[in-house]
Backbone as numpy.savetxt, mean C-alpha at the origin, in Angstrom:
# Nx Ny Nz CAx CAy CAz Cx Cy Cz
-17.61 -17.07 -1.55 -16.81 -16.40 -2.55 -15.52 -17.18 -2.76
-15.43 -17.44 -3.76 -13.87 -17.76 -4.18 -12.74 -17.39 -3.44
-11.48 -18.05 -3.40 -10.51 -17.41 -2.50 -9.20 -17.55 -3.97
-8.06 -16.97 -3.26 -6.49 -16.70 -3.83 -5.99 -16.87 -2.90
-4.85 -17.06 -3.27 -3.30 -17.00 -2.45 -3.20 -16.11 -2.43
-2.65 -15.44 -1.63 -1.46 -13.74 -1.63 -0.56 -13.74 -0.66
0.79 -13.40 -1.22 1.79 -13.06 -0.47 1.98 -11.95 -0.27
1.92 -10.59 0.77 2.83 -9.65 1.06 3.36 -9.56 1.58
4.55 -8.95 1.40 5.78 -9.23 1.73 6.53 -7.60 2.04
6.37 -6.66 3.26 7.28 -5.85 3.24 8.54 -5.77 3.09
9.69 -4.70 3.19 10.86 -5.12 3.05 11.61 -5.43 4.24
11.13 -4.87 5.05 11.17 -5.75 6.74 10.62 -6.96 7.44
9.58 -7.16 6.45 8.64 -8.54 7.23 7.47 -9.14 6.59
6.97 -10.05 6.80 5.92 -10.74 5.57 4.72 -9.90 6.98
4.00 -9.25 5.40 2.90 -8.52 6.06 1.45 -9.70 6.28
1.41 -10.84 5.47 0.25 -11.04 5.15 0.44 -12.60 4.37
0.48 -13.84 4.19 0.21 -14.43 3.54 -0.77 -16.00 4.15
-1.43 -15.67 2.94 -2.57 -16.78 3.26 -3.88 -16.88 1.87
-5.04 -17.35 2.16 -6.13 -17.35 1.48 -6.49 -15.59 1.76
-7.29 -15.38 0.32 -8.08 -13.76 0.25 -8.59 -13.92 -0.48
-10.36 -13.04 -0.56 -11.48 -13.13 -1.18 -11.20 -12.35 -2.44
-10.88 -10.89 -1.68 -10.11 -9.87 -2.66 -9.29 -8.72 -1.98
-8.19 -8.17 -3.42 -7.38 -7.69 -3.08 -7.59 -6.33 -3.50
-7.56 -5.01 -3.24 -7.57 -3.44 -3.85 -5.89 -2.94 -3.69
-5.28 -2.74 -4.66 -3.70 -2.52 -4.39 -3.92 -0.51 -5.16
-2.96 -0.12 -4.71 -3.28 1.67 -5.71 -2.08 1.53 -6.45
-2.33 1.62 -7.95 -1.36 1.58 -8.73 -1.19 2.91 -9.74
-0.26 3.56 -10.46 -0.04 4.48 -11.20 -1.70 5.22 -12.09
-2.11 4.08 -12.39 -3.95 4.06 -12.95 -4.70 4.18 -11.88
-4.46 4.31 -11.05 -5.47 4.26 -9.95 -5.51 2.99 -9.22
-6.28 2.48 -8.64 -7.19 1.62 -7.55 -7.40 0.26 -8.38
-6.39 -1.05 -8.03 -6.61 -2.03 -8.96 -7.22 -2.86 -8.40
-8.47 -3.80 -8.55 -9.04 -4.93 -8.31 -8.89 -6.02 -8.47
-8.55 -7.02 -7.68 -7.98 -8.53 -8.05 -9.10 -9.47 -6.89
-9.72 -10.22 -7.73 -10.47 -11.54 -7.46 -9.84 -12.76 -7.58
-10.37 -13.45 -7.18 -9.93 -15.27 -7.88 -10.30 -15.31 -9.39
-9.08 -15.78 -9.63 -9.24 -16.50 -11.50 -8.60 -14.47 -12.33
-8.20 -14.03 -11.68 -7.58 -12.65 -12.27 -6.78 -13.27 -12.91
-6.51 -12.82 -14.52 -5.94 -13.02 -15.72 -4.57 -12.65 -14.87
-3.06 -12.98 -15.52 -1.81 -13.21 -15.11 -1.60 -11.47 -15.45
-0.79 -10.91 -14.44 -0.37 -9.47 -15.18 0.51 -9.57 -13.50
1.98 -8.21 -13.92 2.25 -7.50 -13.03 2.14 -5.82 -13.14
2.13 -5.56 -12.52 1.69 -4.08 -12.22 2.59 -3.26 -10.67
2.92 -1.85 -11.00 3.30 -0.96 -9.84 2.76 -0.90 -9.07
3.01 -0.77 -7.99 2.44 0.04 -6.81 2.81 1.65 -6.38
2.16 2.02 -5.91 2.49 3.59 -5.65 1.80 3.54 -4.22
2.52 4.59 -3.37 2.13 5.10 -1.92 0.42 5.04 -2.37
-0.23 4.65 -1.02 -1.59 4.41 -0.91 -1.95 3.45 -0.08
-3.53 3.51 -0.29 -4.93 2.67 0.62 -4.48 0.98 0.07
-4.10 0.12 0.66 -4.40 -1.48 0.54 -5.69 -1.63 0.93
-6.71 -2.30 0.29 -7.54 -3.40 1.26 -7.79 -4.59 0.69
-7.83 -5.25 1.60 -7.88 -7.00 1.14 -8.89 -7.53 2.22
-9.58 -8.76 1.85 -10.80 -9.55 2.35 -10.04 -11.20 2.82
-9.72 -11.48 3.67 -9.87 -12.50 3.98 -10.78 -13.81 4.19
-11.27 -14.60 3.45 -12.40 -15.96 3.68 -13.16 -15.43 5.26
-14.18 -14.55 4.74 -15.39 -14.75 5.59 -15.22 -13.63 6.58
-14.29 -12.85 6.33 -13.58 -12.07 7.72 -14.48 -10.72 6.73
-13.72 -9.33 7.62 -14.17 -8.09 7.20 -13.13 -7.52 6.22
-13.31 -6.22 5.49 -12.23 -5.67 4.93 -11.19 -5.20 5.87
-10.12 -5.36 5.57 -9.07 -4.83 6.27 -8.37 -3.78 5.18
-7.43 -2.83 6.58 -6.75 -1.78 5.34 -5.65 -1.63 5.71
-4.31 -1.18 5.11 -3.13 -0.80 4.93 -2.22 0.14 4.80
-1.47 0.69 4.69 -0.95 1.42 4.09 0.18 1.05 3.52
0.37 1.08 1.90 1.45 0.40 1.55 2.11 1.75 0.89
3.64 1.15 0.68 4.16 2.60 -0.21 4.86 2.00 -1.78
5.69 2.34 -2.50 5.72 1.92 -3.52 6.42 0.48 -3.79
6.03 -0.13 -4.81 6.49 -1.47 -5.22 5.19 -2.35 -6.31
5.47 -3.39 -6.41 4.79 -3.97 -7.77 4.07 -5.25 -6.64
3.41 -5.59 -7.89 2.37 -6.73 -7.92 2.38 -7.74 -8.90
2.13 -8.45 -9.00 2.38 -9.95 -9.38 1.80 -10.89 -9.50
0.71 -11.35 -10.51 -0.68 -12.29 -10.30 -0.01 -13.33 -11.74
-0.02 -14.54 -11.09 0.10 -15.66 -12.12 -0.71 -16.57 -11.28
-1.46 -17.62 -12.03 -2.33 -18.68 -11.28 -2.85 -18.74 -10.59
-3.51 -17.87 -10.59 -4.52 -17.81 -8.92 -3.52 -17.30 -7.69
-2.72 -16.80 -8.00 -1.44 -16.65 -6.57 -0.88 -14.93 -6.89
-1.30 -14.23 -5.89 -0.57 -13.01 -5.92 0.59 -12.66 -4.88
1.58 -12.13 -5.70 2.68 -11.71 -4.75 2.78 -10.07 -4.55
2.59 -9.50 -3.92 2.72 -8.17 -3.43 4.28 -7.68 -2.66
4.67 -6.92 -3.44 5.98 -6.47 -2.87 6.33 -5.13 -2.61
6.33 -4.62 -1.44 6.20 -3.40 -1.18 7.22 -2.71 -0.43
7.73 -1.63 -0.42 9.00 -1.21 0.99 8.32 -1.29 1.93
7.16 -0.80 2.31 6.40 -1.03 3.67 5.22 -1.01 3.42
4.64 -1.88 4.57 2.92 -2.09 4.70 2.79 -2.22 5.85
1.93 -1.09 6.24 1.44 -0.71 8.04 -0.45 -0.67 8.04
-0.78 -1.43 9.28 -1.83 -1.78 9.75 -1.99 -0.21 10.83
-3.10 -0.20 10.66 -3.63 1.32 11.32 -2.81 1.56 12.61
-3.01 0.20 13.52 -2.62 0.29 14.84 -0.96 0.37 15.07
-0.32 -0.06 13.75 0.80 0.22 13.56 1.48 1.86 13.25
0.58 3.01 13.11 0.77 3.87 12.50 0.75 4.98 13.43
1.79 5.36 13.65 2.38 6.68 14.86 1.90 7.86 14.24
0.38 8.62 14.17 -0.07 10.00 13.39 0.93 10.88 13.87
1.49 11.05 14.57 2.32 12.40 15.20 3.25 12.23 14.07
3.92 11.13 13.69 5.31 10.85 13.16 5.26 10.89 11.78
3.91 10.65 11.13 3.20 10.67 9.77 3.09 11.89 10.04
2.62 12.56 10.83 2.32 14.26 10.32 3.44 15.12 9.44
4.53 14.77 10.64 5.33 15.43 10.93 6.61 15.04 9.43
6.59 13.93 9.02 7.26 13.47 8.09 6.11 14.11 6.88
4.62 14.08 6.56 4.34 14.95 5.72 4.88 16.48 5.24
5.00 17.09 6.50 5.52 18.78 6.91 6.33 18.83 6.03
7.53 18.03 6.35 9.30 17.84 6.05 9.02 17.60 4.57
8.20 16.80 4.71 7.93 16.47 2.85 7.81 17.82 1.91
6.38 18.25 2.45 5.87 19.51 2.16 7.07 20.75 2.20
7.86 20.64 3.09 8.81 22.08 2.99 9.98 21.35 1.72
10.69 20.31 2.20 11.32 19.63 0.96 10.67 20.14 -0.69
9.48 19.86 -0.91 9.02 19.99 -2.22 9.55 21.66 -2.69
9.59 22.41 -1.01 9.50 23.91 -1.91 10.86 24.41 -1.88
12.09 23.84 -1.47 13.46 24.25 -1.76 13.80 23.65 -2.79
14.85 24.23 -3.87 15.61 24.08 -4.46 16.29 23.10 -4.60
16.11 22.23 -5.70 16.21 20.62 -5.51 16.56 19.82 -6.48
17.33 19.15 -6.81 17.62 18.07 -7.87 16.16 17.40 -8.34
16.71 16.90 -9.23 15.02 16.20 -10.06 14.76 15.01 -8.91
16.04 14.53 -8.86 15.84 12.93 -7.97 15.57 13.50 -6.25
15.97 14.44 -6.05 15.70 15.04 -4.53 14.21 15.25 -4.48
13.40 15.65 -5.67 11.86 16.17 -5.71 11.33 14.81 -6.04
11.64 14.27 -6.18 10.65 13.08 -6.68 10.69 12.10 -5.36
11.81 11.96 -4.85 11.88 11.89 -3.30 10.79 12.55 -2.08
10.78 13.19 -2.15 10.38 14.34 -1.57 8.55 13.81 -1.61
8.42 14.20 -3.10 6.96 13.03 -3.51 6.27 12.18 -3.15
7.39 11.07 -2.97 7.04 9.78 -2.50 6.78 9.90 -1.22
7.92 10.35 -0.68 7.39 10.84 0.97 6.08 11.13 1.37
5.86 12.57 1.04 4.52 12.97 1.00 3.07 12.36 0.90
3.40 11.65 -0.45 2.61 9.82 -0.47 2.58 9.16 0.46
3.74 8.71 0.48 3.38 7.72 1.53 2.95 8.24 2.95
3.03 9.49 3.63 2.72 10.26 4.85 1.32 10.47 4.67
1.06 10.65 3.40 -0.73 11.12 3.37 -1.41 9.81 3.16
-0.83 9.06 2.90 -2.07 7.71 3.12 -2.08 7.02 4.30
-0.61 7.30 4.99 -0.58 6.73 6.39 -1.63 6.85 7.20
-1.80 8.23 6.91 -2.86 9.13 7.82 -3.96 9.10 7.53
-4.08 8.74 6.53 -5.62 8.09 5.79 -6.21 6.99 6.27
-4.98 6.02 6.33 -5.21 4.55 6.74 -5.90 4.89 8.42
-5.07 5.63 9.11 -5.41 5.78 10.36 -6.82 6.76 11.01
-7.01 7.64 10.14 -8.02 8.13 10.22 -9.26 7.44 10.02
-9.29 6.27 8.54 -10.64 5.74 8.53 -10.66 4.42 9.64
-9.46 4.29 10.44 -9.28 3.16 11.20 -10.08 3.50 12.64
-10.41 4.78 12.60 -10.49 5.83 14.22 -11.66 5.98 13.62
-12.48 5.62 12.82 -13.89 6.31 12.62 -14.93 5.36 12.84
């Protein structure tokens, strides 16, 4: 199979760069697909499932939270606030930051406090996603 470049890049640390077969990023539309020779576009990211294929290896998965994407020339740049590998992912601490989310959504709240609140929640429920299909 064809390969790409990809850079990800958390906002703490380069998650990932090297050759990839393919990339699945979750964007505002849903679940985006990127191969080798993908036409030039950037695009959002939203809290969610990463998976990407490395040359010959298995799928791997992620959890990324919001930020954009970036495909010119065969080369993708991925830019995200965070991207956690299953074994990276504390479920107690994801639960528990879902909860907070969940009670947040139901007090009385500025527009920018709820949309906060949102993202959280996002990003706590895919954490736990990531880690759950990682344990199966």
């Amino acid at each position: 199979m064809k390969t790409f470049q990809v850079n990800i890049l958390a906002a703490s640390h380069a998650f990932y760069s090297g050759k990839c077969e393919s990339l699945i990023v979750p964007t505002p539309q849903g679940q985006y697909g990127i191969l080798a020779g993908h036409s030039n576009t950037i695009s959002a990211i939203v809290p969610g499932i990463m998976t990407y294929r490395m040359p010959g290896g298995a799928v791997q998965i992620a959890a990324v939270s919001s930020g954009l994407v970036k495909i010119e020339n065969n080369e993708v740049l991925l830019l995200v606030d965070s991207a956690e590998r299953p074994e990276d992912i504390d479920a107690n601490r994801a639960r528990n930051a879902a909860d907070a989310a969940k009670e947040a959504l139901l007090q009385r709240q500025s527009l920018r406090e709820y949309h906060t609140a949102q993202t959280t929640l996002a990003r706590a429920i895919a954490r736990l996603r990531v880690k759950g299909i990682s344990e199966q």
